[in-house]
N, C-alpha and C positions, 0 to 999 in steps of 0.2 A: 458537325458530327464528330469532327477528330477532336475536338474540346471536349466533348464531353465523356470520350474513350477515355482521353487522358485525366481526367477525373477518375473515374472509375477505378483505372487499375492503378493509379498513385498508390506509393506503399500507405500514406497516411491514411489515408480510407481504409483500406483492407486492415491494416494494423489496428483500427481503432472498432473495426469491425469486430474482429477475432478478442480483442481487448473484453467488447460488448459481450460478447458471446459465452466465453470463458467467466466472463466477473458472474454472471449469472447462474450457470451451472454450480461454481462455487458458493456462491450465495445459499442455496440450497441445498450445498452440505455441511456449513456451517449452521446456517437453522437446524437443521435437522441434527447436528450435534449437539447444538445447545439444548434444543429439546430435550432430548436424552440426558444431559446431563443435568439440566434441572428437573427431569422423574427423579435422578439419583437424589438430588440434592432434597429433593421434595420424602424421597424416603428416609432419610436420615431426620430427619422432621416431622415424621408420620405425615406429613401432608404434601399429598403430592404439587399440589398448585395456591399458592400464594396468595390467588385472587381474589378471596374471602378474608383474607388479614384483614383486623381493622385495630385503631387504638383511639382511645376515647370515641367511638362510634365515627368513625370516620374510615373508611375503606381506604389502604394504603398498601392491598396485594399489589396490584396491577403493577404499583410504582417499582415495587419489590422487585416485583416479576422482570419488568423492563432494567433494572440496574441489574438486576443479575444475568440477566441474557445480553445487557450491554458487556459483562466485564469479560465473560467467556470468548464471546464473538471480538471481543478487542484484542483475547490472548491467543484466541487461533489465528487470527490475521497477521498477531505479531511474531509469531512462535512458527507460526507453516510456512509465510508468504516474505515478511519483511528481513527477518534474520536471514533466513537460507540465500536470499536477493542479494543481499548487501554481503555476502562471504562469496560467492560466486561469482558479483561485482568485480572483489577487490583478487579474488585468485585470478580471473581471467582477463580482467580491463586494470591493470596495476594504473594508478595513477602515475600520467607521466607528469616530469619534470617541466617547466613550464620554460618555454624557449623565450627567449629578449624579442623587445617590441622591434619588429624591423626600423622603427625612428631611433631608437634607444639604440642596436648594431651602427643605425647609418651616424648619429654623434659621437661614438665611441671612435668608428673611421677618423673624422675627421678630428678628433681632439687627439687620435695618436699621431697623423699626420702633420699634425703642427707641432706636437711635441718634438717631432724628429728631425724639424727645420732647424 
């Protein structure tokens, strides 16, 4: 039973929980922006939804539709979630300088030690 406590409250689970949780919510307001944004885009077109386009009798809204809800939903993600990550990354977690392989310190010992014999 203490196994399976410790499952439980492990930070990976819960993190990945909240991770779940979170991606989802968001998820649903990015649709729901992109929505909106292609009504705009759809009025700027007189048409509001794409998914009667066709050319040479062949239906090509739908496709329309999905590349343009893909490029929006790419720029929220990149523009809300990924930039602001990566500046707040590099303000708060600086990369540190990357310290010598402790084999690499322990050769260096020994190759000044012999130097100074």
């Amino acid at each position: 039973m203490s196994g399976f406590k410790k499952f439980l409250l492990q930070g990976n689970l819960v993190d990945l929980a909240v991770a779940f949780i979170i991606g989802t919510a968001f998820a649903a307001v990015v649709t729901t922006f992109t929505a909106t944004l292609l009504g705009f885009i759809g009025k700027v077109f007189d048409q509001p939804d794409f998914s009667s386009a066709t050319i040479a009798d062949v239906n090509v809204g739908l496709f329309i539709n999905a590349v343009i809800a893909f490029v929006i939903m790419a720029a929220v993600v990149y523009f809300l979630v990924v930039t602001p990550y990566t500046k707040a990354k590099e303000k708060f977690f600086p990369d540190q300088p990357e310290a010598e392989a402790p084999d690499i310190v322990l050769l260096t010992q020994i190759r000044d030690a012999l130097t100074t014999r």
